[in-house]
C-alpha positions, -999 to +999 in steps of 0.1 A: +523+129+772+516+136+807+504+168+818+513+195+846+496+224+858+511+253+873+481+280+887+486+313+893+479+330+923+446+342+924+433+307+911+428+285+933+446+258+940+443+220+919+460+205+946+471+173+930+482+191+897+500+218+921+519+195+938+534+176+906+541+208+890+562+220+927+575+184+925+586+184+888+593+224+875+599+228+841+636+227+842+632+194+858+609+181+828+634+194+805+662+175+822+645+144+821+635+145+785+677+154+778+685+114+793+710+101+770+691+076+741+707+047+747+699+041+783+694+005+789+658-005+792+637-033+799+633-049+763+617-074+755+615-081+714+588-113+715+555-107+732+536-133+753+507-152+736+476-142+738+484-106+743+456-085+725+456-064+690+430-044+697+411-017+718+376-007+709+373+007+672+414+007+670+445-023+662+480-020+671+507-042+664+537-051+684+563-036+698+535-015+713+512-034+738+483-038+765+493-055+797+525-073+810+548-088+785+529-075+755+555-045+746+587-038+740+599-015+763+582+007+791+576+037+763+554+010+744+530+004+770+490+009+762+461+014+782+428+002+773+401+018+791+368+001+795+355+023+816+342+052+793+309+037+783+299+013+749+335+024+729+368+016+748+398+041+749+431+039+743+459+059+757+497+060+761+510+046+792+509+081+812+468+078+805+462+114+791+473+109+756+447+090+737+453+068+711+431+080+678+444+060+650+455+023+644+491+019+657+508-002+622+543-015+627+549-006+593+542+030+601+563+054+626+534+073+633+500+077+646+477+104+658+468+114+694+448+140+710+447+151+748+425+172+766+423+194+796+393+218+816+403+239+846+373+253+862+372+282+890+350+312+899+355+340+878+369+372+900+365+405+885+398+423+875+421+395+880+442+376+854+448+338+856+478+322+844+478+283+838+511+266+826+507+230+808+533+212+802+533+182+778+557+157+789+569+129+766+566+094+785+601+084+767+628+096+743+609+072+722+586+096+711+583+133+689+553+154+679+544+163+642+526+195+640+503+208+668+465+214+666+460+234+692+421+243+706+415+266+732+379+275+746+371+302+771+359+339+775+392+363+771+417+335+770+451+336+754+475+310+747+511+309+745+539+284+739+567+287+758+599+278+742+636+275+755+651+288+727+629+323+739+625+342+768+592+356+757+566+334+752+547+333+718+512+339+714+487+314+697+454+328+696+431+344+716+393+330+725+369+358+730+331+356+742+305+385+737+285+396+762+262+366+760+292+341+769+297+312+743+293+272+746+321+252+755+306+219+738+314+226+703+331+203+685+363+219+680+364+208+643+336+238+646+357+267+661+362+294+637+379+318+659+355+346+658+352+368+685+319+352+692+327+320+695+345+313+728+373+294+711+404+298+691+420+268+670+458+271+659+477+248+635+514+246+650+536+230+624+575+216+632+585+182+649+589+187+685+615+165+707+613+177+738+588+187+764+565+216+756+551+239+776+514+257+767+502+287+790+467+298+792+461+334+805+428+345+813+416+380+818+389+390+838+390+429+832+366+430+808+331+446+816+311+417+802+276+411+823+271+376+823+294+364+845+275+333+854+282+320+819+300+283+823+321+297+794+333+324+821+343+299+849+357+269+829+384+269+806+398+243+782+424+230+757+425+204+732+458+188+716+452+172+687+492+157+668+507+131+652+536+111+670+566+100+653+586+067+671+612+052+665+635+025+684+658+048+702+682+021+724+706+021+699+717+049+676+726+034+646+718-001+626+752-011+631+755-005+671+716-027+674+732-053+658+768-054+674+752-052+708+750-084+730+748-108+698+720-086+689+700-097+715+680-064+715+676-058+682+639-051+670+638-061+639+633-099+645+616-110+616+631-127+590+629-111+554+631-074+575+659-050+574+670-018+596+671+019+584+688+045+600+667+071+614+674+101+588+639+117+592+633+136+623+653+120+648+684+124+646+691+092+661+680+057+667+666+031+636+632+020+626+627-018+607+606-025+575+599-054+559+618-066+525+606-053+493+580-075+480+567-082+519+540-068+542+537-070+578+553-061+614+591-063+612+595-062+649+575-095+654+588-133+641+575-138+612+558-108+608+572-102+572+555-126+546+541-121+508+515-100+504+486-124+489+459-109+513+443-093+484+407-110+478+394-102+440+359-114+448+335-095+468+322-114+502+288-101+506+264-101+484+248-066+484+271-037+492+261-001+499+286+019+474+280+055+484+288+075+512+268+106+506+273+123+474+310+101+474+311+070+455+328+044+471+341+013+444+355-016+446+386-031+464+370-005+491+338-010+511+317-002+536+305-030+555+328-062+564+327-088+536+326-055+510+362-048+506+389-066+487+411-066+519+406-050+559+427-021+552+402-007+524+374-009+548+359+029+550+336+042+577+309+067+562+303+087+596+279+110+584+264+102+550+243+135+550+271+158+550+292+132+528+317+126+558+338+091+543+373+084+569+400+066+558+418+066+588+402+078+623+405+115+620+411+109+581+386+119+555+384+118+518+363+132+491+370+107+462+381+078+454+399+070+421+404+038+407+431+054+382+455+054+411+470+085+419+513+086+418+527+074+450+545+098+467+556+084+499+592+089+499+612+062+519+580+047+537+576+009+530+552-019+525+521+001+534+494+004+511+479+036+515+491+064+530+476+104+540+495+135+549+487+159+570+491+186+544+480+171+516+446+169+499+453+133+486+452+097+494+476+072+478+471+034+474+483+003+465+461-031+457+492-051+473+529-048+481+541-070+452+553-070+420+530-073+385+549-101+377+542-122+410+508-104+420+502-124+382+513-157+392+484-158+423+449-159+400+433-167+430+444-129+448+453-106+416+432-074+417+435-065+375+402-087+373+385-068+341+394-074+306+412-049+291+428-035+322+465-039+326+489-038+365+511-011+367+544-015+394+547+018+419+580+026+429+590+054+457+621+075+456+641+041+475+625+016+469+594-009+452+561-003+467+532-025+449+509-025+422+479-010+411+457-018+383+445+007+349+422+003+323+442+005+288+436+037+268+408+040+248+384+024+279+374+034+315+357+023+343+369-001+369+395-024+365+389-040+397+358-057+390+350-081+358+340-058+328+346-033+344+370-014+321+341-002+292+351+012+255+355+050+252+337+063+218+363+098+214+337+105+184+311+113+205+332+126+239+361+144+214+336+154+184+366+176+167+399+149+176+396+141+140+401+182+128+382+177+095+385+143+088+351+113+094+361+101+129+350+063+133+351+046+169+369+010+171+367-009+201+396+006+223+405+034+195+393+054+169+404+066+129+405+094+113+391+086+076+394+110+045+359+117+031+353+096-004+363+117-037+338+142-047+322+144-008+336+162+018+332+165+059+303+183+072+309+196+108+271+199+117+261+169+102+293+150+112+296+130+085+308+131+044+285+148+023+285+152-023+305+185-029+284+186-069+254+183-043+263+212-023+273+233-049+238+231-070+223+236-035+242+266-033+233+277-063+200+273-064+200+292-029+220+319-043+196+324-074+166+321-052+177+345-031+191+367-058+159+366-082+136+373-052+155+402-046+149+416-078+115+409-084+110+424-048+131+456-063+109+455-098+074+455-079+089+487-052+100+504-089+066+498-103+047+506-075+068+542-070+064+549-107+027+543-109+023+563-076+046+590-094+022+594-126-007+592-109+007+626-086+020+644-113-013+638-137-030+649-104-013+682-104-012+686-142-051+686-141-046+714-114-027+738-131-051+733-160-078+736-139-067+767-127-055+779-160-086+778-179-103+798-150-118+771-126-112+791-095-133+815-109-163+789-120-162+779-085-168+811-073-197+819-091-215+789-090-209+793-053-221+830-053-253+824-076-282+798-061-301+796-093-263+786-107-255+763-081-290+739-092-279+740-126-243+740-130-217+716-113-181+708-114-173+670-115-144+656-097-120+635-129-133+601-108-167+610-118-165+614-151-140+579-155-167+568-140-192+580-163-172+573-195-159+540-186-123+550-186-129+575-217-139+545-240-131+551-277-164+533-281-185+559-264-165+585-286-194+607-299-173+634-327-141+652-325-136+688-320-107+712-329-096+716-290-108+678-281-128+650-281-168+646-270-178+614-253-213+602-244-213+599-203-237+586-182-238+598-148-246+589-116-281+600-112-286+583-150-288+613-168-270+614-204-246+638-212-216+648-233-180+651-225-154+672-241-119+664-233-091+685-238-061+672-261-040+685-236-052+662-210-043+626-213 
């Protein structure tokens, strides 16, 4: 994509972007991307030797190329720039769009990003307007669903559209009064109204030319005007391009054409698909079932034995983070069980592992996940855009050949098994399982490990003595006259538990009553003892004790020698009324010999109504 720049009038003037866009208005840009698809180009289906594979960090196959003779057509054509300090860049032939993902010829897409800063002196009460206009650098090309980052103070963005006369607004990037820093990542922007940036996902595929406009307000009463984030604006691109081979429009006319003579799929054991995805037109190649490779090179299609079962290196870091990265994948060369499952942890502390540049992931399961890549080919992993998983393949073969090659089959462990993948069209590869009843790996030897459900599944059984086997389990009936116990999990004696029982039931029961006997003995006694209390009262009162008291307490010479004793005392002094001290019997009572306190001898008359 090549960019234009149309500035209002109180910016000012860019004057090599002003003078493309005066050269090239948008209804020019539209016109050219509406030249008919099969235009004859300069093809060319075999590139020269020696023409490079790689850029920096990133690999691209043929029909896309660096330098003269190493791509296809014109559209193809890659720059590698060396210039940009330790890690080269790569960029499409118009040398905005940069390249940031590997380019596979097995894939019709890869992702690109483009950038752009205006910068000018802020002017109170003015409002700039800045038109950007991405331009496609063929009919080759479409764009997969916009990321679209704008940074600024009081900027909007809009997309204007042909099918509308009014443009339609993005987001808007606001700064407060402090201004905002225009080198955040933009994975940071959040879009608050702090933050001096706005981020918008823009979904659709997108065929022609496209058109952003930036608008930037300068009413606002904001102080610090001196703020970069005031006087620079800027807007990132981040998509995914779809290609496909656009010269002809169908399979059929590619092939009929000049003895086929530009027909791009040139390997043997490759085949041509019409384009029914986005474009509406044109064909992409694939490889044959069973084969892996570039289509659009000779001999680019062979057998997939490129998987290597035993690890290179010796020591191998296996987590990224808090992720645990297993074997086939890796993290260092000579780790993985093939190039494609190299991983680059980018930041371990924040547990940051990329699949793909611009790709991450936050596990990795060796149970592989279903494939879901609907009529893609011959590619052995693949992630969406919109979806939160990664699917994979150990090789693009069949269980049945991947079997035959000892030397590059991935089901290494015992007791793991290879399971084919199929899409919706067509046969993708294999993967490898542990059988049920184990887990772990099955990429690595012993790596699939015996499951014991009686310990992780303690009730799969429901009642019955769960043994573990190796692989399995069984449910066994207890013995006769035993039965399961869930705490204990195992088979205990049902006579046993029944005289337990009972001899916790007649505990329990005979403690309870001998608790009750000893409350009903202790109430009772406490009862007589209360009620011979009060009978000795009444009598006491009835036979004229008040009155004793009273004189005894009027008279001193009484008071020395006459005393009431308390019915303790004189227990006390009879030993309990014992018949032995018994000294006659009288016609009201009986007279015992009592020996008081102070040793003094005297006799005690006790009334038969008194017990």
């Amino acid at each position: 994509m090549s960019v234009l720049v149309v500035v209002g009038a109180v910016f000012p003037l860019l004057p090599l972007l002003l003078l493309a866009a005066a050269t090239a208005p948008l209804a020019g840009v539209q016109a050219e991307a509406g030249v008919a698809r099969n235009q004859q180009q300069s093809i060319r289906n075999f590139p020269t030797a020696g023409c490079p594979t790689t850029c920096g960090k990133l690999t691209f196959d043929f029909p896309f190329g660096v330098g003269p003779g190493c791509f296809r057509q014109p559209d193809m054509e890659l720059i590698c720039d060396n210039t940009t300090g330790p890690s080269a860049r790569l960029f499409l032939k118009d040398r905005v769009t940069e390249i940031v993902s590997n380019i596979y010829a097995s894939q019709g897409k890869f992702d690109v990003t483009f950038s752009h800063s205006l910068s000018a002196q802020a002017q109170p009460g003015a409002v700039n307007v800045h038109n950007i206009s991405l331009v496609f650098p063929g009919s080759t090309f479409g764009l997969y669903d916009l990321e679209i980052t704008t940074r600024g103070c009081n900027v909007d963005t809009y997309l204007l559209s042909s099918n509308s006369s009014m443009p339609e607004h993005l987001c808007r990037a606001a700064c407060g009064d402090q201004g905002a820093l225009l080198d955040t990542p933009w994975e940071s922007c959040d879009g608050t109204a702090r933050t001096g940036c706005c981020s918008i996902l823009y979904p659709g595929f997108f065929e022609n030319n496209l058109v952003l406009q930036i608008v930037q307000d300068h009413h606002s009463q904001h102080t610090n005007r001196s703020s970069q984030s005031w006087n620079t604006m800027s807007i990132t691109v981040h998509s995914q391009i779809a290609w496909n081979i656009m010269d002809h429009d169908t399979c059929t006319a590619a092939k009929e054409d000049d003895d086929m003579a530009s027909y791009a799929c040139v390997s043997k054991h490759s085949n041509c698909e019409f384009a029914d995805g986005p474009f509406n037109l044109g064909y992409s190649c694939s490889c044959d079932d069973g084969y892996i490779g570039n289509p659009y090179a000779l001999h680019g299609c062979s057998r997939d034995y490129k998987y290597n079962p035993i690890r290179q290196k010796g020591k191998c870091s296996e987590w990224c983070g808090n992720i645990s990265v297993p074997f086939p994948f890796g993290l260092e060369e000579g780790c993985p069980a093939r190039a494609r499952f190299l991983l680059n942890c980018t930041d371990a502390s924040s547990s940051k592992l990329e699949i793909n540049p611009g790709r991450y992931v936050t596990n990795i399961d060796n149970g592989i996940m279903p494939w879901t890549a609907g009529n893609e080919k011959n590619i052995l992993f693949l992630s969406y855009r919109d979806s939160t998983t990664v699917q994979w393949v150990a090789a693009s073969l069949s269980c049945q050949e991947a079997h035959q090659s000892k030397s590059t089959y991935a089901c290494v462990s015992n007791n793991s098994i290879c399971v084919d993948t199929n899409s919706t069209y067509s046969h993708v590869g294999y993967y490898c399982k542990c059988f049920r009843g184990f887990t772990g790996n099955p990429y690595v030897l012993n790596g699939c490990q015996d499951i014991d459900e009686c310990k992780t599944q303690p009730e799969i059984c429901e009642g019955s003595l769960c043994r573990n086997t190796y692989g399995n389990y069984t449910c066994d009936k207890c013995p006769d006259k035993t039965e399961y116990h869930s705490a204990k999990m195992k088979c205990v004696s049902t006579k046993r538990e029944i005289i337990l029982l009972g001899i916790v039931v007649g505990l329990s029961v005979g403690f309870g009553f001998l608790l009750l006997g000893l409350c009903a003995i202790f109430v009772i006694h406490r009862w007589r003892k209360d009620h011979q209390k009060q009978l000795r009262k009444k009598y006491f009162e009835k036979n004229q004790g008040l009155l004793l008291e009273q004189l005894i307490s009027s008279d001193e010479n009484a008071s020395e020698r006459t005393k009431i004793f308390s019915w303790e005392e004189l227990q006390k002094a009879t030993n309990s009324f014992d018949p032995m001290l018994i000294l006659g019997h009288g016609g009201h009572g009986m007279v015992y010999k009592g020996i008081l306190s102070d040793q003094r001898v005297v006799a005690i008359k006790k009334s038969k109504d008194i017990k």
